[in-house]
N, C-alpha and C positions, 0 to 999 in steps of 0.2 A: 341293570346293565353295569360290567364291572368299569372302572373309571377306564378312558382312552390316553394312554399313556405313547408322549412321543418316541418313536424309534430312536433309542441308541445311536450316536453319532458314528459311519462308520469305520472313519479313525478312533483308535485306543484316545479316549481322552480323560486328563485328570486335573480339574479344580483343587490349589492348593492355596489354603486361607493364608489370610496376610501374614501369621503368626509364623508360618513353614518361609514364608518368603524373609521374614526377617531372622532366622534361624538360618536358612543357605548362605543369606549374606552375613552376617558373621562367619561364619567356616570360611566362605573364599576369603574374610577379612584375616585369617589368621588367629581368630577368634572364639572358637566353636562352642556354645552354651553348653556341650555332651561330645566327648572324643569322637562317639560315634557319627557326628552330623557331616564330618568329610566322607562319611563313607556313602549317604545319604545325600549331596551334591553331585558327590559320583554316580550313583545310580539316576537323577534325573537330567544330569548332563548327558550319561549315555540313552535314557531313554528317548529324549528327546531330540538327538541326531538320529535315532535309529526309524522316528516317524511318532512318536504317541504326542500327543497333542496339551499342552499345557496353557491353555487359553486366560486371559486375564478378565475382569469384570470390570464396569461403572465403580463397583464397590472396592480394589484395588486403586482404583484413582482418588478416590476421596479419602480413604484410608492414608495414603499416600502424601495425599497432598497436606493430611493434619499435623505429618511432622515438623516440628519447628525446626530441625537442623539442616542444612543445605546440604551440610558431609552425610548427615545419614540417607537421606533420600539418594543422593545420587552414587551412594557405595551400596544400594536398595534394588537401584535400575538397573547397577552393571551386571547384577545376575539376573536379574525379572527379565529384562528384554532380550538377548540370547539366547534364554530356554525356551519363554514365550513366544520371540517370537512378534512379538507385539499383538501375535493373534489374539482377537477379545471375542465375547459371546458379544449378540448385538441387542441392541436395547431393548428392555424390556417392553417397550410400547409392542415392537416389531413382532416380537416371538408369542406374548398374550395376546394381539390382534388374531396369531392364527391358533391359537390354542381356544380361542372362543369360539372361532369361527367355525371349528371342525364340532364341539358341544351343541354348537346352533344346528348344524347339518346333522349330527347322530341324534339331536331330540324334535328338531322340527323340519326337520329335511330341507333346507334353506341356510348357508348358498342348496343348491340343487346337489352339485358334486362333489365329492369330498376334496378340500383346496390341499392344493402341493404342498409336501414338505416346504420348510422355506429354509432358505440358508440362514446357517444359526453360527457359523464362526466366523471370521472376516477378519481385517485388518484396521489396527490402530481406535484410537480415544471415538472419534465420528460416528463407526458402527458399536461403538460400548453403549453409545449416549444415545444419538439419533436413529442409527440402525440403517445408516448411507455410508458409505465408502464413498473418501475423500481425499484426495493425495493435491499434495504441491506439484504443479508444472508451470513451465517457463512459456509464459506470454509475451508476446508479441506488443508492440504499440497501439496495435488498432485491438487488442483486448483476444489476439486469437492463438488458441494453443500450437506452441511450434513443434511440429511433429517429427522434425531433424532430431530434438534434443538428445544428449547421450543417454541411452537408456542407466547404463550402470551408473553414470553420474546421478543421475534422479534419484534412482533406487537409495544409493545413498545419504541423498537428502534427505529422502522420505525416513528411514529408520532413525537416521538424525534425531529428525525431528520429531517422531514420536515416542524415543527414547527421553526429547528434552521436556516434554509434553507433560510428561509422565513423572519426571522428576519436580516438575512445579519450578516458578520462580523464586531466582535469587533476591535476596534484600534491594540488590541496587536497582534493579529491574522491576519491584514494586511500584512506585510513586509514579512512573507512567502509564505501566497497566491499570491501577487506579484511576487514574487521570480519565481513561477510555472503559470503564463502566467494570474494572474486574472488583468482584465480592468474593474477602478471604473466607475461608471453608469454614472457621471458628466462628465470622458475625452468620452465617445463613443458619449456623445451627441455633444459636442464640434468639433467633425473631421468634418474636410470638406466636402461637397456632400453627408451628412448626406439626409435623408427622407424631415425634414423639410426643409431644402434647395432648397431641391428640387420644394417642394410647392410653398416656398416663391418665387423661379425665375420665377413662372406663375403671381404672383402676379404684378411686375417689368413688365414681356411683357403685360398683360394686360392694364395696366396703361400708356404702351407708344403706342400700337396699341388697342384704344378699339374695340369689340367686339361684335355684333348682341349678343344680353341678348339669344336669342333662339338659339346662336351656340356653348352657354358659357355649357351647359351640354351634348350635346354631346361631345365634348372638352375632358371635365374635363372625361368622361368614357371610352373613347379611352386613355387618359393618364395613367388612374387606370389600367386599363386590362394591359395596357404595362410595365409598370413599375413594379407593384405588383406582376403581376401572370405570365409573358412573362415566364421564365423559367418551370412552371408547366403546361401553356398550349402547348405548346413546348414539353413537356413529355407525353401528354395525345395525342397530334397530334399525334407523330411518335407510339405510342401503340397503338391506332384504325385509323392509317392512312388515317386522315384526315388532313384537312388544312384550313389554313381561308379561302381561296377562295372558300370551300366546303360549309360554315358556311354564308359567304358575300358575295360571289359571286352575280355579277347584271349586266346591261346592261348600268348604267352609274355609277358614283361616289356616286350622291344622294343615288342612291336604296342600295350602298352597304354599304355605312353609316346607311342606316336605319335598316340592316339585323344584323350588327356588336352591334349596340344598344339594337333593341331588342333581340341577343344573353345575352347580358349583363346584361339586367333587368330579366331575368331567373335564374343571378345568385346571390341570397338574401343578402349575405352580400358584395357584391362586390356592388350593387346598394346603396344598406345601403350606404356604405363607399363613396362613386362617389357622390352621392346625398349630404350627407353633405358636402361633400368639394364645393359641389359649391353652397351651402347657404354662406359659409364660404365668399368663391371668389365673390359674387353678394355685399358682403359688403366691400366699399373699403377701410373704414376705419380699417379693421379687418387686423392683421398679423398673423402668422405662428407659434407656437410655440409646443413644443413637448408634454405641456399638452394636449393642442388644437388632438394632430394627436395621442397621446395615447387615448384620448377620442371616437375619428371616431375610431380605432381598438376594441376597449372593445365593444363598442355599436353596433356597425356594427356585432358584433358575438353574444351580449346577445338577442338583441330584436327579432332576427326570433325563438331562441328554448324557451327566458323566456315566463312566464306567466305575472312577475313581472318585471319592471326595474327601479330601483330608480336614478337617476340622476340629476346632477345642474341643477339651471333653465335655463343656457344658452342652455345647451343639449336639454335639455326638449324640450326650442320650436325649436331648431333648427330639432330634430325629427318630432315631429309634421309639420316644414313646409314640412317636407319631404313627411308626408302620411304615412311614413312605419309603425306607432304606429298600424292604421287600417287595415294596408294592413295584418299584421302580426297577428292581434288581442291580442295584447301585450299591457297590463296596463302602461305606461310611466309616470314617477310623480318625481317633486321636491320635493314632501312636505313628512314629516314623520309622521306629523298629518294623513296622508293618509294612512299611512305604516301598523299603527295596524289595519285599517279596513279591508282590503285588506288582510291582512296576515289569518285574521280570516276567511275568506271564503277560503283560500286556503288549511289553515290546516283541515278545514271542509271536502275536498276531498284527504286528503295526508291518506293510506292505507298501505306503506311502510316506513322503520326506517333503512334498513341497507343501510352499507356506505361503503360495500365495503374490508371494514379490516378485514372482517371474510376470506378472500384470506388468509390471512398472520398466523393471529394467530384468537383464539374463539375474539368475540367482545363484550366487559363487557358492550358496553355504553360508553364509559367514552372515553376521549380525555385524551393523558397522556404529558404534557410539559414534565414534570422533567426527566434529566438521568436517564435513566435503572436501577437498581442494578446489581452488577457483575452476569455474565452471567450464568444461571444453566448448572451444569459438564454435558457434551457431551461427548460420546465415541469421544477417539485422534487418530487421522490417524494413517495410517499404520505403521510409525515410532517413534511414540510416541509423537508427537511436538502437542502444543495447534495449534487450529484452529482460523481461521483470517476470522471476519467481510468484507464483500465487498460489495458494490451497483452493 
């Protein structure tokens, strides 16, 4: 059965790696790393009023949040969040719970029905990470949302705040969020038995017992399945009471390795992901590192719903060896010289403009960075107290 591959998002949409986003922001800075890159702002600035979709990832935020400079991050934001959008993919838990769940139904017919598309792009850092949309609104004293509030004034909050979000904390603004349990992005990569650690101790057994090149990917997609998703298919077994022996069940080892496999290539970004790690591992000179495993997570999620996927040329051909550019019918390119051709056929079929923030407050167009101004008078609770902003 050939792999089920999710439907194309059906807004024009195009994932661009943080490399292209720190290349736009230089040009608007008056900076341009290639003359050509204002030409290349311009084309995503018009595509992106025009309706094509330029969504962010979990892996923009952490990328993000690694720079040490407060000026670069937030001369970073001023171009991410207006083309963006603040639009993010939603978290991976969200979008793999139904990518397995539709593999469970096409191999063991359970769920029963094939489950709905689910929403894959949303608003703001909440659906990047959790996969819930979460906006600030202005509460009342007894804890209840006040449904007067100014819509447009909200709205502005909210892009505010996800623009500040995104930008990460200033220095001064550390030692409190500390204080209240926040972990800089540099100590969590540092703990031990970290993700990449993980990788790397395959690299190590590798190297001391090699391995038949043809047993090196089934391997590496028994390891992804286990490690990545063991608790969420473990969630999905015990709800439609099933089990791997349901899924791989065989009469010898081989057949059940090949049933466990092809469960696995059913499920698009988990092969995505599995696949490149073992381009990764087939080179021995290659190590581990958390750009390396942020890159398989971004990629592995953009290229089954983009149209578009701009990436390093390391990426580039590491995709390509993989097939899944074709398998997916998804445009894969290092080059930005590519980017305005490409963008101009997409904005040729983009037929939608909104983003979403017409939820919250009317949508003027406009992306707003700057603080709010004090907030327009709201009827006061019951007791007379002003009411209190909350996410």
């Amino acid at each position: 059965m050939p792999e089920l591959r999710p439907p194309k998002l059906p807004r024009p949409t195009v994932y661009l790696d943080q490399w292209v986003w720190i290349r736009l922001a230089k040009a608007n800075g008056g900076d341009p790393l290639r003359p050509d890159d204002h030409h290349v702002l311009d084309a995503v600035r018009e595509a992106a009023a025009k309706g094509v979709c330029f969504p962010l990832s979990k892996t923009h935020y952490e990328e993000t949040g690694r720079i040490g400079s407060v000026a670069q991050r937030r001369d970073l934001v001023q171009v991410m969040a207006p083309i963006s959008q603040m639009q993010t993919f939603r978290g991976h838990g969200s979008l793999l719970r139904h990518q397995f769940l539709v593999a469970l139904h096409e191999t063991v017919g359970r769920p029963t029905f094939r489950p709905r598309e689910p929403q894959v792009i949303g608003l703001g850092v909440h659906w990047a990470f959790a996969g819930v949309q979460a906006f600030i609104q202005l509460i009342d004293p007894n804890g209840r949302v006040i449904r007067s509030a100014n819509g447009a004034w909200l709205r502005h909050l909210n892009q505010h705040a996800e623009a500040a979000l995104l930008a990460g904390p200033a220095p001064d603004e550390l030692p409190q969020l500390l204080e209240r349990g926040y972990v800089m992005p540099q100590e969590l990569e540092r703990r031990e038995g970290s993700r990449v650690d993980y990788e790397a101790w395959l690299v190590h057994a590798l190297a001391e017992k090699p391995k038949d090149v043809s047993e090196l990917r089934p391997l590496v997609m028994a390891r992804e399945v286990w490690h990545e998703y063991s608790q969420l298919l473990g969630e999905l077994f015990k709800e439609y009471r099933v089990s791997l022996e349901t899924i791989a069940g065989g009469n010898t080892g081989k057949a059940s390795r090949a049933k466990a496999v092809a469960f696995t290539e059913k499920v698009p970004t988990a092969r995505i992901s599995a696949e490149l790690k073992v381009e990764v591992f087939r080179n021995k000179t290659r190590r581990w590192s958390w750009n390396m495993l942020r890159d398989v997570d971004a990629l592995s999620l953009a290229v089954p719903y983009c149209h578009l996927v701009v990436a390093d040329r390391d990426a580039t051909a590491l995709l390509r060896r993989t097939g899944a550019d074709e398998r997916h019918q998804t445009v894969v390119t290092a080059s930005l010289d590519e980017v305005s051709e490409r963008l101009a056929e997409l904005t040729a079929s983009a037929t939608d403009t909104s983003t979403g923030w017409d939820r919250i407050g009317p949508d003027d167009g406009a992306y707003h960075m700057e603080p709010p101004p004090r907030c327009p008078r709201v009827r006061r609770g019951a007791d007379g107290r002003n009411t209190t902003p909350r996410r």
